[in-house]
N, C-alpha and C positions, 0 to 999 in steps of 0.2 A: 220640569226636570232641570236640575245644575248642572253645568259640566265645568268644571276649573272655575266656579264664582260665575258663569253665564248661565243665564235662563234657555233654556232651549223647549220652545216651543213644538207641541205632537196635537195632531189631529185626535179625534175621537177613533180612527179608526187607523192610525197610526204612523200616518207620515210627518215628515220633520218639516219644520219651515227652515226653510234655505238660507238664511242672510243668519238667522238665529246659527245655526249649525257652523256657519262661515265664519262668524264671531267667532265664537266659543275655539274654534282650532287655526284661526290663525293668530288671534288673540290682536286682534287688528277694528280700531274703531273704524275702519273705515270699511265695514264687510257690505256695505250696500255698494259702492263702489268698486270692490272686488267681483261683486256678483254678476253688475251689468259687465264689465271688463270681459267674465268668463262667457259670459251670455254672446259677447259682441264677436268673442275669437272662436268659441263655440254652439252656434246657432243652433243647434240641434238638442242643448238644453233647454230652448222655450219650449220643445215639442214634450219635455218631460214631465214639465211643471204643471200643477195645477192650479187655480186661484184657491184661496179661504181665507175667510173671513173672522178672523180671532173675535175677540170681546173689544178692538179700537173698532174705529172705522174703517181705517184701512186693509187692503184686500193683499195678504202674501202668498209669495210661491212658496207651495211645500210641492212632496216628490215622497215617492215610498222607497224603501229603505233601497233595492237593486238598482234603481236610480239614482240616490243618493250617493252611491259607492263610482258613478260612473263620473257623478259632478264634485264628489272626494279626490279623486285621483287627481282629477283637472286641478282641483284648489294646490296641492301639492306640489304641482308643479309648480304652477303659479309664485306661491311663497318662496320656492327656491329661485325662482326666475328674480323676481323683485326683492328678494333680501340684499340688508346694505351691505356695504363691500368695507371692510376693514382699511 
């Protein structure tokens, strides 16, 4: 799936990979960065995450969609927190 020209990656069974989803709405190359950031100030999203394993090698968190909405809210903050300042 695209969202705004980003790939956003879903499971078979239909949760989002997280850094994909992080992209696509902060519109920020740096969403892996962002990700551990949220992870680091909110710990309680490792317990959300699952591992999976796309077609690379490596192994991402995805999260099903009520989840997702809980590590949404976070990102938004986030973005306004770290937006530059005129």
């Amino acid at each position: 799936m695209k969202l705004d020209g980003d790939r956003v990656r879903f499971t078979p069974d239909g949760k989002i990979a997280v850094v994909d989803a992080i992209k696509a709405l902060s519109a920020s190359e740096g969403a892996e960065r962002i990700w551990e950031s949220l992870k680091e100030d909110r710990p309680e999203f490792r317990a959300l995450c699952q591992g999976y394993k796309f077609k690379n090698d490596k192994t991402d968190s995805v999260v099903d969609g009520k989840d997702w909405e809980k590590i949404e809210d976070a990102l938004l903050d986030y973005i306004l927190d770290h937006r530059p300042t005129a």
